[in-house]
C-alpha positions in Angstrom: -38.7 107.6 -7.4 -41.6 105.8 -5.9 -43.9 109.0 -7.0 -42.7 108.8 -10.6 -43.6 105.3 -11.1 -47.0 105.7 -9.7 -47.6 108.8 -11.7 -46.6 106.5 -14.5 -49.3 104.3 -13.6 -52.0 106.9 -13.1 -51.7 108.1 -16.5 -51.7 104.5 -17.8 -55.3 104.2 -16.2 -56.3 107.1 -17.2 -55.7 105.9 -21.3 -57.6 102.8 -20.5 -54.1 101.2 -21.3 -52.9 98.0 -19.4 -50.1 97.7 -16.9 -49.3 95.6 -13.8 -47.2 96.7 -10.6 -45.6 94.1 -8.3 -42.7 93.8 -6.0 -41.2 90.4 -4.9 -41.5 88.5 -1.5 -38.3 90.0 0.8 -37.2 92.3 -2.5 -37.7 95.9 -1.9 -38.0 96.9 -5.5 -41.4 97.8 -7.0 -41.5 96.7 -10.6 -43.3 98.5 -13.8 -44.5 97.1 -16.9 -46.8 99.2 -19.1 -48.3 98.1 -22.5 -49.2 100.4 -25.1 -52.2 99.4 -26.5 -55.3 97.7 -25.5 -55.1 94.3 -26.9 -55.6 91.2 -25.1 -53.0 88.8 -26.0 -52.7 85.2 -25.0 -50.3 82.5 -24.1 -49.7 80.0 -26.7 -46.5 77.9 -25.4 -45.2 79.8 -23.3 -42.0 81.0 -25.1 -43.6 84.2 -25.0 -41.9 87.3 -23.3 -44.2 89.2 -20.6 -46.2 89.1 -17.7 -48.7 86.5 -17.7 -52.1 86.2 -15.8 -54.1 82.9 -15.7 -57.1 81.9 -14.7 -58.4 79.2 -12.1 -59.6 77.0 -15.2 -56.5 75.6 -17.0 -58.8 75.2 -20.3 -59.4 78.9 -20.5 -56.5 81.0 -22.3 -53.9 82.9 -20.5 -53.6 86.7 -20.6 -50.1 87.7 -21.8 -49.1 91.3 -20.6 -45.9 93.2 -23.0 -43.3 94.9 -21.6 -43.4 97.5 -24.0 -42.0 99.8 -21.2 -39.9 98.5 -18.0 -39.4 100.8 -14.6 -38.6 99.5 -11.2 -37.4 101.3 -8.2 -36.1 100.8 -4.7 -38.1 103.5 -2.6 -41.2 102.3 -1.3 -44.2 104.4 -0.2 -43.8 106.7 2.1 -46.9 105.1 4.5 -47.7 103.5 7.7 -48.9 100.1 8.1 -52.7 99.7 8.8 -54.1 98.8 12.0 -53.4 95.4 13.0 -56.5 94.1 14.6 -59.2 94.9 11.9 -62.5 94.3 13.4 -64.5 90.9 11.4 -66.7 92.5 9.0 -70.1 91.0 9.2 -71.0 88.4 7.2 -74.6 87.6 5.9 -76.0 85.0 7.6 -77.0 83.5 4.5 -73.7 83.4 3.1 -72.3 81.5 6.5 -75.2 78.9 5.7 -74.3 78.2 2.2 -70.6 77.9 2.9 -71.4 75.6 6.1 -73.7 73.5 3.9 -70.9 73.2 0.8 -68.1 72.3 3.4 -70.3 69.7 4.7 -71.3 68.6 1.6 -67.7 67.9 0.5 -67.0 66.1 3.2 -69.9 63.6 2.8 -68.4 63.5 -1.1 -65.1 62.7 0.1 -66.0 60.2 2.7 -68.1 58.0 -0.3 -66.3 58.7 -2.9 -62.6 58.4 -4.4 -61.8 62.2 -3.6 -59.5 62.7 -1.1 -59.5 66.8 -1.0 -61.4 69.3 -2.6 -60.7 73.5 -2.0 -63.7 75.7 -1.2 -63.9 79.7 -1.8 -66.2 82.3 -1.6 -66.4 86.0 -2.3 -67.3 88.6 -0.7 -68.2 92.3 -1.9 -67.2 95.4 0.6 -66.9 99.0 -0.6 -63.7 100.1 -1.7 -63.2 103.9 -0.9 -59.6 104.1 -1.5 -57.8 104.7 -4.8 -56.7 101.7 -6.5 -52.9 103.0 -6.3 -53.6 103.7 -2.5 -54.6 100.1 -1.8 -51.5 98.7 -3.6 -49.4 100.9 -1.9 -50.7 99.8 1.3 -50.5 95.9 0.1 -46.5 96.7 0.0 -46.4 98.4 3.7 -48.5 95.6 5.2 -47.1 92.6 3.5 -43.4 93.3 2.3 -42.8 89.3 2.4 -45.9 88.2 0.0 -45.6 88.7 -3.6 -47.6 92.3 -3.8 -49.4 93.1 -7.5 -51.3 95.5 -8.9 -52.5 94.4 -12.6 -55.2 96.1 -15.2 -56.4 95.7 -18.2 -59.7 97.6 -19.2 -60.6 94.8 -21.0 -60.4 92.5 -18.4 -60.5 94.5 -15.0 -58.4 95.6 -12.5 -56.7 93.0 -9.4 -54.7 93.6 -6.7 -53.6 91.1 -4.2 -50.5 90.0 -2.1 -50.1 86.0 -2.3 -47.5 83.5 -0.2 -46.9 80.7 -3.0 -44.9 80.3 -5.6 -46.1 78.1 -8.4 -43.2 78.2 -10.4 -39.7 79.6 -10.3 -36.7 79.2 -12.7 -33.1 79.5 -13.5 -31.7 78.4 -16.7 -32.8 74.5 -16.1 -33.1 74.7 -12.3 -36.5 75.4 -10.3 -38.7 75.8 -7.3 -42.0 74.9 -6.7 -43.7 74.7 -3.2 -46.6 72.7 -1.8 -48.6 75.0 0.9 -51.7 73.7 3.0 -53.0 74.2 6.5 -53.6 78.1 8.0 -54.0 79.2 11.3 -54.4 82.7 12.8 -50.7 84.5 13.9 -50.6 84.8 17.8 -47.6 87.4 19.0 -45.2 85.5 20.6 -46.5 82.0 19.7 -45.6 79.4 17.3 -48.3 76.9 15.8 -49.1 73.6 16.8 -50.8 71.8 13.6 -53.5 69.2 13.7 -53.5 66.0 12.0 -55.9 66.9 9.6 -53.3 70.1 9.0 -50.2 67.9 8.1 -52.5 64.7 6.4 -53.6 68.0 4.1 -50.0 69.3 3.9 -48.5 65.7 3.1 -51.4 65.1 0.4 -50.4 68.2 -1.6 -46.7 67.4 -1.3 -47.1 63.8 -2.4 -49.3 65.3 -5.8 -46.8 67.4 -7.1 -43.9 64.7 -6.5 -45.8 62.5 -9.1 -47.0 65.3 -11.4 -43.6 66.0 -11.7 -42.0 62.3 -11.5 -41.3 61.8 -15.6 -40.4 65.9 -16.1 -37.7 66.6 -13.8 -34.5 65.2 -12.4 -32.7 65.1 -9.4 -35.8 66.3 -7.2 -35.2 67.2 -3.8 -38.3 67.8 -1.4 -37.4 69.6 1.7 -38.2 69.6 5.1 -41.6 70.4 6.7 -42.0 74.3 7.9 -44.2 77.1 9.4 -44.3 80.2 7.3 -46.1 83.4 8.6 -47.6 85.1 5.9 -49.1 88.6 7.5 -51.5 87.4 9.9 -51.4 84.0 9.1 -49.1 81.2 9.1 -49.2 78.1 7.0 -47.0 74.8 6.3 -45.1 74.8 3.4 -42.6 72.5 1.7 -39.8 73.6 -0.5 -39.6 71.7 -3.9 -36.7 72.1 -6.1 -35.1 70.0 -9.2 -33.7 69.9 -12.6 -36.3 70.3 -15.8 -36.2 68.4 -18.8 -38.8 69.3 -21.3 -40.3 72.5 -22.3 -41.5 75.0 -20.0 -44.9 74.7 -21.3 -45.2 71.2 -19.5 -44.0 72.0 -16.2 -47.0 74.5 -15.7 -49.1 72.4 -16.5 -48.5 69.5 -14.4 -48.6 71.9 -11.4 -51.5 74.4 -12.1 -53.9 74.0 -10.4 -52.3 73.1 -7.4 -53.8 70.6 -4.8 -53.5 73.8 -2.9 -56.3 75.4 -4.8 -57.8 72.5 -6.4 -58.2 68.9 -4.5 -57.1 65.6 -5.5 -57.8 63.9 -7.8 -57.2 67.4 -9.6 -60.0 66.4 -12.3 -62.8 65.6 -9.7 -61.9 68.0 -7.2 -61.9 70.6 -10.2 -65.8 69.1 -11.2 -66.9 69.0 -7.6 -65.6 73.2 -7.7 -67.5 74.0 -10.7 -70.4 72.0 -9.7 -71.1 73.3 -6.4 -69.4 76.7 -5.6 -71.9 79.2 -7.0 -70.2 81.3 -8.4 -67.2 81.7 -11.2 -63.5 82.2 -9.7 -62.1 83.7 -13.2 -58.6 84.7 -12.0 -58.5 83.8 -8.4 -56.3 80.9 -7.7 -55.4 81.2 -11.2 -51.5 82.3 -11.6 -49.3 85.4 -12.3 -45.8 86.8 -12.9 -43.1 87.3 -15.0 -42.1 84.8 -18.1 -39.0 84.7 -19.7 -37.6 88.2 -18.9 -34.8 89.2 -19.1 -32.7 90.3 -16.1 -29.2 92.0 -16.3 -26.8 90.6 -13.7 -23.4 92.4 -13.0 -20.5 90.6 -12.2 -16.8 90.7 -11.7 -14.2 89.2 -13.9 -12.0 87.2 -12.7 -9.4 87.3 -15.8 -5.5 88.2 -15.0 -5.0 92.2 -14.8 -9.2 93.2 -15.0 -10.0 92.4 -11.6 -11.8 95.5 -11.0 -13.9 95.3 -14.1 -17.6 94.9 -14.0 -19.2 92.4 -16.8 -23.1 92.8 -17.6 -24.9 89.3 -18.4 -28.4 88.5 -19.0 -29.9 85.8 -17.5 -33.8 85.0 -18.2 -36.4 84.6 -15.3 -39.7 83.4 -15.0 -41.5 83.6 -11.6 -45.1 82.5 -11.0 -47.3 82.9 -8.2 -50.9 81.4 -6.7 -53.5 84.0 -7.0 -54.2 84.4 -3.2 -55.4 86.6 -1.0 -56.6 88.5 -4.3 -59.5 90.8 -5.0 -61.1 92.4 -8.0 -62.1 96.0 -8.0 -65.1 96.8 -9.8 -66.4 100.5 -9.8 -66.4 101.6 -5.9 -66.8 98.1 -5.2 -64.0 95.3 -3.9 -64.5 91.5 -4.3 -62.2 89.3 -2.1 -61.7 85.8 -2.5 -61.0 83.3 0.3 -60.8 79.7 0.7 -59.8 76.4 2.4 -58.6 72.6 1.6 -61.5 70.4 2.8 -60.5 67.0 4.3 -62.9 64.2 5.4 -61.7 65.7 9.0 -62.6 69.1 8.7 -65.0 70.7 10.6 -67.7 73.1 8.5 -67.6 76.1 11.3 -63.7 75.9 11.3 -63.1 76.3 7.9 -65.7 79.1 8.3 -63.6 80.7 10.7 -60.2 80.2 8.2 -62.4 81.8 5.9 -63.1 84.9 7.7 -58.9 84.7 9.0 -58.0 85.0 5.7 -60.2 87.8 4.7 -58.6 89.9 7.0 -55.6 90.5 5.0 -57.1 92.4 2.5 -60.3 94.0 4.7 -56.9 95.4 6.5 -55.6 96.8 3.0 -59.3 98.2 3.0 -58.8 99.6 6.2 -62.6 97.9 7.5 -63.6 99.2 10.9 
């Protein structure tokens, strides 16, 4: 039950012992790891077995979560969605200037310069008055097609969020990336019409990750073009799948960080970030998810006279996700992180505006009136 697992989980914050919560885009199973002690353990080349939670900066070390203890279960919480137009929380004026001035500013950078795209964030604190469980149970009821999480260490803090992109998925030699660029505001009824700047952004990120991935894959097959809505939002997105050769380890790292998150060229968009933002993204845009665990798939045989038998087989799975729509909670206190590709086309008080769009997914977890 839905109760037991939670439960679970209280107890776990209650030791001050880590665990992470998460149920799959479209999969109406909430998973359960739990970890029992509170040791921070890191990634070293990713044949490691776990959940894994990574930070923006590829040079800082990733957080490996053990499965000492596995749950799942197929009943979801027994809640109604929140309300779907949340009023806009107000913003400090000061904070709209400095955004303004830093979109701008990356624009003029791009124009003289050899960077093509660089992504700009901010955070925002609000009160949180709900209980951490209550918010992610509220993340799965309002967005059952995003990857939904819930993941805490008390040395590290305590995240929720519910992200639309995959970084990373894999079967046996086979995987899936995605590129994803270019948001706009769901309208009942109405499909989107993208801009040029949209699709030249969209293209860009799509063209990266063919070449990161050019000499570590084979037979790669980039798909069509298409509008995703994720919650209130929708976005382009481009399906990328192939054939690794290599080690695991590799493939990560040619795609984190994305263009998505990042910019191109990755290294100077990542300077230009670092540089100018103000502040230090830690986890957000970093990745999470599931390495190399192992799944138990049941199948039929198909030898003479055991038709009716059921085999079990284990397959191994790792999953990764963006860090998106993502806050931290601290205390009674909620910090959400937003952000947007900047092009030499952009317009400062749009991607203002994409800012404030994108906020709304979680100020609706937060239920903000």
């Amino acid at each position: 039950m839905f109760s037991n697992l939670t439960d679970r989980a209280q107890r776990q914050l209650s030791d001050s012992l880590p665990f992470v919560l998460y149920s799959k885009p479209k999969e109406a199973i909430v998973h359960a790891l739990f970890q029992n002690e509170d040791g921070v353990h890191h990634i070293s080349d990713f044949t490691e077995t776990g959940f894994v939670f990574a930070p923006f900066d590829a040079g800082e070390p990733v957080i490996l979560l053990k499965a000492d203890e596995k749950l799942q279960t197929t009943e979801y919480p027994k809640l109604t969605s929140t309300a779907r137009n949340v009023p806009k929380y107000p913003m400090e004026a000061a904070q709209r200037d400095f955004h303004l001035g830093l979109v701008a500013e990356a624009v003029r950078t791009i124009r003289d310069s050899e960077l093509e795209k660089v992504v700009i964030s901010r955070c925002l604190e609000v009160p949180a008055k709900k209980s951490t469980l209550h918010l992610f149970e509220q993340l799965l009821v309002n967005y059952p097609a995003a990857f939904c999480y819930l993941w805490y260490h008390p040395k590290i803090g305590c995240w929720l969020g519910a992200t639309p992109e995959i970084l990373l998925r894999t079967h046996n030699n086979r995987f899936t990336t995605m590129s994803l660029a270019g948001t706009q505001p769901y309208i009942e009824g109405k499909m989107p019409i993208w801009s040029a700047k949209e699709l030249e952004e969209q293209l860009l990120v799509t063209r990266y990750i063919e070449k990161a991935l050019d000499t570590k894959v084979v037979d790669l097959q980039i798909k069509d073009v298409e509008s995703i809505r994720a919650g209130n939002l929708w976005h382009l997105r481009t399906k990328i799948e192939g054939r690794m050769q290599g080690v695991l380890k590799d493939l990560i790292n040619a795609l984190h960080p994305t263009p998505a998150v990042c910019g191109l060229p990755r290294q100077k968009a990542q300077d230009f970030i670092l540089a100018n933002e103000g502040y230090p993204r830690t986890f957000y845009t970093g990745y999470l998810g599931e390495l190399n665990l192992k799944v138990e798939r049941n199948r039929a045989s198909t030898r003479k006279n055991t038709e009716n038998t059921i085999f079990r087989s284990l397959k191994s799975i790792t999953e990764l996700f963006v860090n998106l729509r993502c806050m931290q909670l601290q205390g009674d206190k909620a910090r959400i992180y937003v952000g947007g590709g900047i092009t030499a086309a952009s317009d400062p008080v749009q991607e203002w505006e994409e800012t404030i769009s994108k906020s709304m997914t979680l100020l609706r977890v937060l239920q903000y009136t």
